[in-house]
N, CA, C and O atoms as a GROMACS GRO file, in nm:
protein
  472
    1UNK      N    1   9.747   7.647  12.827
    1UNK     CA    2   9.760   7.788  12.797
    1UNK      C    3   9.723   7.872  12.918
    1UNK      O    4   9.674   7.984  12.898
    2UNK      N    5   9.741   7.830  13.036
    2UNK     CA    6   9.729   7.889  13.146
    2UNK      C    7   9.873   8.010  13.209
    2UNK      O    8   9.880   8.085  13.306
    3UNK      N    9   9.950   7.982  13.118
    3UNK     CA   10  10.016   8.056  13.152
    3UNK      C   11  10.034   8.206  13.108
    3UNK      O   12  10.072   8.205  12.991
    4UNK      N   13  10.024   8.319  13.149
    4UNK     CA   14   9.990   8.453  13.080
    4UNK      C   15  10.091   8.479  12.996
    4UNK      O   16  10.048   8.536  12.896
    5UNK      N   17  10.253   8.455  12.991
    5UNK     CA   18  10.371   8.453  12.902
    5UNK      C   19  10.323   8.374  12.775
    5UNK      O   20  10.320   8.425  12.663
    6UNK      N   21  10.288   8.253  12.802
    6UNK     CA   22  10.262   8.190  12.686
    6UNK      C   23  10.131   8.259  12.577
    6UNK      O   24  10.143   8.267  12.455
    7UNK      N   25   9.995   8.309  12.666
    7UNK     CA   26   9.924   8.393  12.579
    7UNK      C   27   9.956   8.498  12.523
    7UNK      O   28   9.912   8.526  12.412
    8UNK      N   29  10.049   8.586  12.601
    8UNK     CA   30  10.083   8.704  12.556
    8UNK      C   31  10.161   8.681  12.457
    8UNK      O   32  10.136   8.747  12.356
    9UNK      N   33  10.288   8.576  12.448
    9UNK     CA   34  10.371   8.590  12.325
    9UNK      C   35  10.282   8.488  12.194
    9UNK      O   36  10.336   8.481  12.084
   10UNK      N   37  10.171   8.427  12.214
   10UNK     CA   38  10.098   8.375  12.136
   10UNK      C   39   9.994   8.502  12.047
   10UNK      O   40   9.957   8.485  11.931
   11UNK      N   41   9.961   8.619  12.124
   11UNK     CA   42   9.876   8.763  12.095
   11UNK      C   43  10.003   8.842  12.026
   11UNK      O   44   9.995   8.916  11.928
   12UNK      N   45  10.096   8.818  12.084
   12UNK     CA   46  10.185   8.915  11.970
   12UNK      C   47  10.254   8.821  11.870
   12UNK      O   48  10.302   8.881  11.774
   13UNK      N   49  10.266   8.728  11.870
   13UNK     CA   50  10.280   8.660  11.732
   13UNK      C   51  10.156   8.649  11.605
   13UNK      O   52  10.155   8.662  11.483
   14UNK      N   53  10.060   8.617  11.708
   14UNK     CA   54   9.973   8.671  11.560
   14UNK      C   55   9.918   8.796  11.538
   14UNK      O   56   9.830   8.799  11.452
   15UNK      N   57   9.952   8.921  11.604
   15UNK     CA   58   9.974   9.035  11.582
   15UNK      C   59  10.064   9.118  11.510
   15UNK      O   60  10.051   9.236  11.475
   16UNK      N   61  10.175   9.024  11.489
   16UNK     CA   62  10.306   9.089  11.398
   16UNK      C   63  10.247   8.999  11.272
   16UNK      O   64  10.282   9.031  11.159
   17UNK      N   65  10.166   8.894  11.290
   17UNK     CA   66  10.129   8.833  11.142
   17UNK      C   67  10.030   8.909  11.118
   17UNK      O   68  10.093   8.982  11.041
   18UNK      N   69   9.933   8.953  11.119
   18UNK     CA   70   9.828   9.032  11.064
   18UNK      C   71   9.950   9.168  11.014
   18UNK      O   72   9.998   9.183  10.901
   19UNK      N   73   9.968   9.223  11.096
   19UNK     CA   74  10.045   9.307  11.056
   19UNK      C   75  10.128   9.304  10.935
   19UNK      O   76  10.147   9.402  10.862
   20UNK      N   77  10.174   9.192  10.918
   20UNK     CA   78  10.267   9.152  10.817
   20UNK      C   79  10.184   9.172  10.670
   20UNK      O   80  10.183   9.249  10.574
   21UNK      N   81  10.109   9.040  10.721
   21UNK     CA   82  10.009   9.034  10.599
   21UNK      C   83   9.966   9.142  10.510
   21UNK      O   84   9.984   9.142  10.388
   22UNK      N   85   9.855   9.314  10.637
   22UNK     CA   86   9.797   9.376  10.589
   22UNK      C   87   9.908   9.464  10.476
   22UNK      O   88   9.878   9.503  10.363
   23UNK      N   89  10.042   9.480  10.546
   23UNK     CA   90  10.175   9.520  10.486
   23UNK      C   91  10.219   9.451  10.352
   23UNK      O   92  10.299   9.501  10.273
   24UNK      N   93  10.166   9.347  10.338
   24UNK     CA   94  10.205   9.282  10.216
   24UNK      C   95  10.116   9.330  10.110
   24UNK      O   96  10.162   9.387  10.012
   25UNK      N   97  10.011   9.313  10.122
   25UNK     CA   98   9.854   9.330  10.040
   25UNK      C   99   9.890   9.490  10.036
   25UNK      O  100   9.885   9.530   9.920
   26UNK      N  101   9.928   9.599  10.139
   26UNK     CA  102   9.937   9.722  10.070
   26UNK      C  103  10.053   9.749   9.959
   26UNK      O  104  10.048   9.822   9.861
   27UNK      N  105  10.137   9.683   9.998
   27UNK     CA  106  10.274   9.708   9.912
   27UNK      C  107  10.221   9.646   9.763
   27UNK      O  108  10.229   9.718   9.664
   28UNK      N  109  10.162   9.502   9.751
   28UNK     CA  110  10.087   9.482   9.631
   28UNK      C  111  10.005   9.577   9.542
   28UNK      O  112  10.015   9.583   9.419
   29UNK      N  113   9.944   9.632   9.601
   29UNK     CA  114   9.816   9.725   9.568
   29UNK      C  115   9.904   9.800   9.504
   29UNK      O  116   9.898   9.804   9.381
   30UNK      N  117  10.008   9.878   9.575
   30UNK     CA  118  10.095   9.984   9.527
   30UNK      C  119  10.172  10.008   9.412
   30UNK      O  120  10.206  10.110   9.353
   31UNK      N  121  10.197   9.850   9.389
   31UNK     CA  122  10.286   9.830   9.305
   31UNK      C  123  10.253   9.808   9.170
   31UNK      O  124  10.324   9.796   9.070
   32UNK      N  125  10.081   9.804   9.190
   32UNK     CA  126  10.053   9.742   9.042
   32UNK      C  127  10.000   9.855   8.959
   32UNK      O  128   9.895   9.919   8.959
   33UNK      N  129  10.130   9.855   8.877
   33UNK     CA  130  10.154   9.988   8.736
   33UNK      C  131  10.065   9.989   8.641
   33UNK      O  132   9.977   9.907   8.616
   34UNK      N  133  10.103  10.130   8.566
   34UNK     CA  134  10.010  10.125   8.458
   34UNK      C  135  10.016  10.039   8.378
   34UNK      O  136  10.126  10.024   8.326
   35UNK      N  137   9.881   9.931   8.324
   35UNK     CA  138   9.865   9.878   8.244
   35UNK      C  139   9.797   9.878   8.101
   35UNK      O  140   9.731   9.978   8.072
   36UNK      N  141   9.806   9.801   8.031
   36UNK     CA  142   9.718   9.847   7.835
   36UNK      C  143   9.618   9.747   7.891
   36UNK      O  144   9.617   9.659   7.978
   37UNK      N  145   9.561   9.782   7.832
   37UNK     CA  146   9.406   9.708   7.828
   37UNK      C  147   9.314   9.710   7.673
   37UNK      O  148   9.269   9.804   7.608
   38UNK      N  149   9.312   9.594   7.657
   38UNK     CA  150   9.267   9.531   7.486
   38UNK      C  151   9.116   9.635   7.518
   38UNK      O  152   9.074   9.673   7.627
   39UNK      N  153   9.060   9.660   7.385
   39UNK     CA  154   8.938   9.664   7.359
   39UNK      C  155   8.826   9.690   7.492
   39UNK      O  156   8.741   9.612   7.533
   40UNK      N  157   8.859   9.825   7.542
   40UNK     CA  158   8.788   9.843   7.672
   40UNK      C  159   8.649   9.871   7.650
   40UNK      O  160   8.582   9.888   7.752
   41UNK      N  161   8.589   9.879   7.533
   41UNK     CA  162   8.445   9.914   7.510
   41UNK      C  163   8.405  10.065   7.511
   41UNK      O  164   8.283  10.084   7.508
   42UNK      N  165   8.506  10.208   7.516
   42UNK     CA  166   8.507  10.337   7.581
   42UNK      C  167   8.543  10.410   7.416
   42UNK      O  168   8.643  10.385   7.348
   43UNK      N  169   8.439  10.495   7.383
   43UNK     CA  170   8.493  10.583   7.313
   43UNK      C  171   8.652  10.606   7.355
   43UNK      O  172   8.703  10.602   7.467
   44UNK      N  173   8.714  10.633   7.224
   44UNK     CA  174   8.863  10.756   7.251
   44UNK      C  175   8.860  10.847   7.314
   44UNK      O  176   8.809  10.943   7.256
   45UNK      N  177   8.893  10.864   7.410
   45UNK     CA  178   8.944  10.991   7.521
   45UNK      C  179   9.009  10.961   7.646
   45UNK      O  180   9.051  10.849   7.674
   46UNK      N  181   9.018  11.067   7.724
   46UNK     CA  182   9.034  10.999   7.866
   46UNK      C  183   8.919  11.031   7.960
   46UNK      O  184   8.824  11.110   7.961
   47UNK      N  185   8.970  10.936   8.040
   47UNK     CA  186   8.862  10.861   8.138
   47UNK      C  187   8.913  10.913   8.285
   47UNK      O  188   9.032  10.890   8.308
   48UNK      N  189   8.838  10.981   8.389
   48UNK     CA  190   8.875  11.010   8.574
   48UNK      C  191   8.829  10.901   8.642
   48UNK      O  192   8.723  10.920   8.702
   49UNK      N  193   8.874  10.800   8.651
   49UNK     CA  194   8.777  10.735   8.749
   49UNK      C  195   8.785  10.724   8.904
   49UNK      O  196   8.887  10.697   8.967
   50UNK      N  197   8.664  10.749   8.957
   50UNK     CA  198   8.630  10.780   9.077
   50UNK      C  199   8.526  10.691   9.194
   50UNK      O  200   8.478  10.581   9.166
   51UNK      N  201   8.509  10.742   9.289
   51UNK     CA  202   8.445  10.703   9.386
   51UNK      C  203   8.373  10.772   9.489
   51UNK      O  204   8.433  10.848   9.564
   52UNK      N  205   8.244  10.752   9.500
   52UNK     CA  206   8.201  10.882   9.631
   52UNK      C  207   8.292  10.869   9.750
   52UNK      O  208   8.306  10.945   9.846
   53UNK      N  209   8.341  10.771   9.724
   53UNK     CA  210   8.426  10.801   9.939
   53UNK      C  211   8.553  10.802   9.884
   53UNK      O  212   8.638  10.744   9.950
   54UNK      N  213   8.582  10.845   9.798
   54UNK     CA  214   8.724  10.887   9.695
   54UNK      C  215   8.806  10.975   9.758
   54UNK      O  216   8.847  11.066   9.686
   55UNK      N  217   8.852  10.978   9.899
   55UNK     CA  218   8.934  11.146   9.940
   55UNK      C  219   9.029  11.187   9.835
   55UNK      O  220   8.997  11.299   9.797
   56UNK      N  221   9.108  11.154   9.787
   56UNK     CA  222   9.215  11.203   9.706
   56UNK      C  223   9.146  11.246   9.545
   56UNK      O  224   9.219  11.320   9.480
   57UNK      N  225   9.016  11.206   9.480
   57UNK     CA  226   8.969  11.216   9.380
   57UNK      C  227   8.957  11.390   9.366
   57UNK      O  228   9.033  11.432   9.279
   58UNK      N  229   8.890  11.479   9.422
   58UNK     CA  230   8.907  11.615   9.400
   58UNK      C  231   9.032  11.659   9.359
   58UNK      O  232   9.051  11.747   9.276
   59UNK      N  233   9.131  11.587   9.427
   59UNK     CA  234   9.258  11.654   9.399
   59UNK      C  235   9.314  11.593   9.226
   59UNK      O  236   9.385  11.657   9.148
   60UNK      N  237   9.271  11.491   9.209
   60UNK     CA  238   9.303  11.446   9.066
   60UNK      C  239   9.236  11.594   8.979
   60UNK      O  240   9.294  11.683   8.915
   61UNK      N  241   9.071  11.567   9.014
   61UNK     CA  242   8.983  11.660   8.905
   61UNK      C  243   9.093  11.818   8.895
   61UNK      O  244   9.120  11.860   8.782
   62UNK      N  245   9.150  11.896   9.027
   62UNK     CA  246   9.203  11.969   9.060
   62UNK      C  247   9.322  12.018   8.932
   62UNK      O  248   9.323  12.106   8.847
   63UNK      N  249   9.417  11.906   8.973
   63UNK     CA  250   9.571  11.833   8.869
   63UNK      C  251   9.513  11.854   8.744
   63UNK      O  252   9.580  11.919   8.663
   64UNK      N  253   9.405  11.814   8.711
   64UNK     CA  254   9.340  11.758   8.521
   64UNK      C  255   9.322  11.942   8.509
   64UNK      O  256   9.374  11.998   8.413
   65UNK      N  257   9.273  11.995   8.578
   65UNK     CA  258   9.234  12.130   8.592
   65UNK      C  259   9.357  12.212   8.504
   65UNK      O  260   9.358  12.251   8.388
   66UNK      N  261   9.438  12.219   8.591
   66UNK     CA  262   9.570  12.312   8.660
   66UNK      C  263   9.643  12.285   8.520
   66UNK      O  264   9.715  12.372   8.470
   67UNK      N  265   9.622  12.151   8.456
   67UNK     CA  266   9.731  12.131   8.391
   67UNK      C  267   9.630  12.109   8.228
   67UNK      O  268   9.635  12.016   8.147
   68UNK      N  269   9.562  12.207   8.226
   68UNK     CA  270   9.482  12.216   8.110
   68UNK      C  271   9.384  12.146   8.013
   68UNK      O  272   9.342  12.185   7.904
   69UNK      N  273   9.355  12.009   8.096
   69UNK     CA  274   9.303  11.893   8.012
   69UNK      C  275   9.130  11.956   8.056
   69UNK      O  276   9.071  11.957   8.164
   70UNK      N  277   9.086  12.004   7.918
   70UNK     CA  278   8.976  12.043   7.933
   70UNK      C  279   8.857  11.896   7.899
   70UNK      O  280   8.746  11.874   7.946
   71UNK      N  281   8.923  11.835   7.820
   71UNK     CA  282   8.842  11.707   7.771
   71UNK      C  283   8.872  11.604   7.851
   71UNK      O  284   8.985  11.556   7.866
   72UNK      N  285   8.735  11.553   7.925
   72UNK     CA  286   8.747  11.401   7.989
   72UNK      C  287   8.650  11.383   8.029
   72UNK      O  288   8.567  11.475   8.029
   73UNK      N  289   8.626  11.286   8.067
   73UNK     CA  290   8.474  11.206   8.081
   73UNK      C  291   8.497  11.161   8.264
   73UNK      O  292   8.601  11.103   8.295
   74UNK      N  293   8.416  11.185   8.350
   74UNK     CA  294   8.439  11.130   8.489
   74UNK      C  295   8.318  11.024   8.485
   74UNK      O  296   8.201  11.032   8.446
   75UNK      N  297   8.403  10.911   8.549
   75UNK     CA  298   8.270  10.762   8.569
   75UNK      C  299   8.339  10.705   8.738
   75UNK      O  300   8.445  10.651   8.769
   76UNK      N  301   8.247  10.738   8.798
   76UNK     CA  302   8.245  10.645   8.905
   76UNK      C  303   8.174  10.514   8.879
   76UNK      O  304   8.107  10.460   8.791
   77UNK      N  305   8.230  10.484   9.022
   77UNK     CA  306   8.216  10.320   9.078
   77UNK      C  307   8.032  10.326   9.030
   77UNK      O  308   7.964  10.274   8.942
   78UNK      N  309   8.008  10.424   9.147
   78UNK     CA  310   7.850  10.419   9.198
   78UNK      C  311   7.746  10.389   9.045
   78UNK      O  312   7.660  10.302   9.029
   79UNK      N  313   7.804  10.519   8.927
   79UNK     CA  314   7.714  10.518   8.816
   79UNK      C  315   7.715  10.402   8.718
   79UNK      O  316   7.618  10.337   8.678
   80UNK      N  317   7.830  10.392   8.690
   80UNK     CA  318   7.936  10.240   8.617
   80UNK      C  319   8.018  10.150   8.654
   80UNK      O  320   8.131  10.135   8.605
   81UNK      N  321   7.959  10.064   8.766
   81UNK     CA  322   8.014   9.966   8.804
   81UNK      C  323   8.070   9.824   8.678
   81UNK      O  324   8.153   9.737   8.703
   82UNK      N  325   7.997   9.838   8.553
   82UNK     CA  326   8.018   9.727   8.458
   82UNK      C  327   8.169   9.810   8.443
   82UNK      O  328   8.261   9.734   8.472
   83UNK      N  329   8.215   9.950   8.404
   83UNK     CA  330   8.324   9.910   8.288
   83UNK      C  331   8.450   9.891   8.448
   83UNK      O  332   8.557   9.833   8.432
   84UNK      N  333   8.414   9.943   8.575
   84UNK     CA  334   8.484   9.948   8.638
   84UNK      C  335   8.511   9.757   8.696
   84UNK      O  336   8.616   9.732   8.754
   85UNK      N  337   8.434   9.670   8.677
   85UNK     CA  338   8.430   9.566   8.700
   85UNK      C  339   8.516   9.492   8.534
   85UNK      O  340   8.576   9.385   8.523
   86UNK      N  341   8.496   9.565   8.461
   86UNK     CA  342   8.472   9.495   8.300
   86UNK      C  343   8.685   9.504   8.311
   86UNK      O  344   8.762   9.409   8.295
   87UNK      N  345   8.719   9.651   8.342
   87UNK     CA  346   8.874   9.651   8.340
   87UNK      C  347   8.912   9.641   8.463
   87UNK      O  348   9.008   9.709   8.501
   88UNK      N  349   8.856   9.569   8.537
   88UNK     CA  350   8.979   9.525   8.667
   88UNK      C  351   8.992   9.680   8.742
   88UNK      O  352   9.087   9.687   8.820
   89UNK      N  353   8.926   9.781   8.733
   89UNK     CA  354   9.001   9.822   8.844
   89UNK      C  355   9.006   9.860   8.964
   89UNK      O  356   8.902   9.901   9.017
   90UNK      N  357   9.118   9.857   9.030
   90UNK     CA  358   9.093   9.828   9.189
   90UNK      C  359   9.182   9.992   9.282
   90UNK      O  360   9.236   9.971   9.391
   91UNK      N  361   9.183  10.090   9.240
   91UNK     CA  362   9.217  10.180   9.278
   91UNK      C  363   9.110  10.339   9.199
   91UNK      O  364   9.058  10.362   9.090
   92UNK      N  365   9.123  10.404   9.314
   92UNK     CA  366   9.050  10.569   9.259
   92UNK      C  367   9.148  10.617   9.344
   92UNK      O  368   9.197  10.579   9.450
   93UNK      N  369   9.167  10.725   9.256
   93UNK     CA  370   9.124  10.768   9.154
   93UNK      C  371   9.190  10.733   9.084
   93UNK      O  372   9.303  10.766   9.122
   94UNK      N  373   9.196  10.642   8.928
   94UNK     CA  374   9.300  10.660   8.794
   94UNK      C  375   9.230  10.721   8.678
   94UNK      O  376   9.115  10.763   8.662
   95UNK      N  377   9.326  10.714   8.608
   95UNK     CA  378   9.296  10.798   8.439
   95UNK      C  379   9.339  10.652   8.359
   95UNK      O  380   9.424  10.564   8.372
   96UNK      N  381   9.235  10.683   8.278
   96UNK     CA  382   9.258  10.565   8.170
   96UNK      C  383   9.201  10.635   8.033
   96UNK      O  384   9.091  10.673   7.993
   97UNK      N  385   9.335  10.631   7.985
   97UNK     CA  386   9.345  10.703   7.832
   97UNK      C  387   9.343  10.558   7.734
   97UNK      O  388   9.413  10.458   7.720
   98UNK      N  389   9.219  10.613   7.680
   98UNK     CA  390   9.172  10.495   7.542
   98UNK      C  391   9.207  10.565   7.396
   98UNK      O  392   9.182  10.676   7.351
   99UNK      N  393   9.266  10.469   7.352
   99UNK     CA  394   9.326  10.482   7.208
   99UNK      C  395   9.183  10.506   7.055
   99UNK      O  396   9.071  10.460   7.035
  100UNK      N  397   9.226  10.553   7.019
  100UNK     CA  398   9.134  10.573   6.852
  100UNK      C  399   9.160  10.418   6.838
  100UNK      O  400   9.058  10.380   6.780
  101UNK      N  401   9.219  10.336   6.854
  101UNK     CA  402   9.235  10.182   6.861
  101UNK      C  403   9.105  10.095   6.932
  101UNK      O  404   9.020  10.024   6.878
  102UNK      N  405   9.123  10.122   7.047
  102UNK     CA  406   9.025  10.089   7.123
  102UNK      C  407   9.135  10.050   7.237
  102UNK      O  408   9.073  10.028   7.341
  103UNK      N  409   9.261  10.036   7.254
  103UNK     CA  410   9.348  10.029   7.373
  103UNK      C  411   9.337  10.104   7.445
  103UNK      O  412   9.305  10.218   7.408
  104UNK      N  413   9.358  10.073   7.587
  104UNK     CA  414   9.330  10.209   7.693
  104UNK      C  415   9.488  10.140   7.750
  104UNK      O  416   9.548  10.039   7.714
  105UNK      N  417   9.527  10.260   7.868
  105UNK     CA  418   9.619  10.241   7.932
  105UNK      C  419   9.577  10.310   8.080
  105UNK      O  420   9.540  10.420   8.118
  106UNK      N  421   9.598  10.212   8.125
  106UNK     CA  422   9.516  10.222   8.330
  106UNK      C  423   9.596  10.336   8.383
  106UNK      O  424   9.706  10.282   8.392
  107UNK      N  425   9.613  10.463   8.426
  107UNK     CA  426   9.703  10.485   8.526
  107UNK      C  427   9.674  10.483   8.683
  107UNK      O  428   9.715  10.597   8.705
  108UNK      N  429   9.645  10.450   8.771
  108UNK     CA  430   9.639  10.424   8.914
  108UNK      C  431   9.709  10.529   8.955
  108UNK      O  432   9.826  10.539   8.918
  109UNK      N  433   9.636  10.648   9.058
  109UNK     CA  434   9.629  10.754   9.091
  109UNK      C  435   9.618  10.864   9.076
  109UNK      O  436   9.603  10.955   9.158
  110UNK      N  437   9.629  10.862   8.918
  110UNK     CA  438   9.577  10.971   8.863
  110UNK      C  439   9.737  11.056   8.833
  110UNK      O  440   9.748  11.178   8.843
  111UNK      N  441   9.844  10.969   8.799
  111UNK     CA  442   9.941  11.047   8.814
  111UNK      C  443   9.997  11.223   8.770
  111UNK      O  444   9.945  11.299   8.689
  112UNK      N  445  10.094  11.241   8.839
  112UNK     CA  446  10.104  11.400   8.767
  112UNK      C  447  10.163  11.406   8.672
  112UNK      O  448  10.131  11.491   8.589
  113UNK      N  449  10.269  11.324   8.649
  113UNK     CA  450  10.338  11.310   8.552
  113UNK      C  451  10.246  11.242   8.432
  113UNK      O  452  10.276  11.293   8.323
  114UNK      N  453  10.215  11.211   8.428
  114UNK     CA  454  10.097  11.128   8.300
  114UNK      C  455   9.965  11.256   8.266
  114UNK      O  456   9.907  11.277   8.159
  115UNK      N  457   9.950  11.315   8.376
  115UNK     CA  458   9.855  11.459   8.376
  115UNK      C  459   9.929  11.543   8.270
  115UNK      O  460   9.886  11.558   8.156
  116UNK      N  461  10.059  11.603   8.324
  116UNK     CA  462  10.129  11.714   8.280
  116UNK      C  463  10.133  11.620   8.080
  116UNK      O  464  10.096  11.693   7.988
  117UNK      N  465  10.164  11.521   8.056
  117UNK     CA  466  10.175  11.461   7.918
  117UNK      C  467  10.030  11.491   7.852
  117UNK      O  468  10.021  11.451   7.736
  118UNK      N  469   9.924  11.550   7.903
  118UNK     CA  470   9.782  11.484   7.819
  118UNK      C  471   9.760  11.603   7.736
  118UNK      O  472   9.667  11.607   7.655
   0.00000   0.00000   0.00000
């Protein structure tokens, strides 16, 4: 490996693989939709969930604002790590609307369209 061609195209091959990779794992993240969730343990209502290093979370509380949802409960990571561990979830800010059932349904980002419905 003395040759500098051979290191260099050895540094950008596993440079377009990291790259690849981190590109894969975001497109994953992205993709994973709202889900139901059995028996979440949460009174009926909806749920903000958040994070102190949350940048986009103000702008959810903002949306819930604007679009009249006076009733909801906010739980971060920091205060309730069990129910945020208990339902899997891996994005803030979402809304998770729990059923008089006890079903909740995850939304991941807090959508507007799922806002403007509540």
């Amino acid at each position: 490996m003395g040759d500098p061609w051979a290191r260099a195209a050895v540094l950008i091959g596993v440079a377009v693989l990291a790259l690849t990779l981190v590109a894969l794992l975001r497109r994953r993240s992205a993709r994973r939709p709202e889900h139901e969730l059995p028996a979440t343990g949460l009174p009926a209502g909806i749920y903000l969930l958040t994070s102190a290093g949350c940048a986009t979370c103000e702008d959810a509380r903002h949306r819930l604002a604007a679009a009249g949802v006076g009733e909801y409960t906010e739980l971060s990571w920091e205060s309730r790590p069990d129910v945020f561990t208990r339902l899997d979830v891996d994005a803030v800010p979402s809304l998770l609307v729990v059923s008089s059932s006890g079903m909740g349904t995850i939304h991941p980002g807090a959508p507007s369209s799922v806002i403007a419905g509540l």
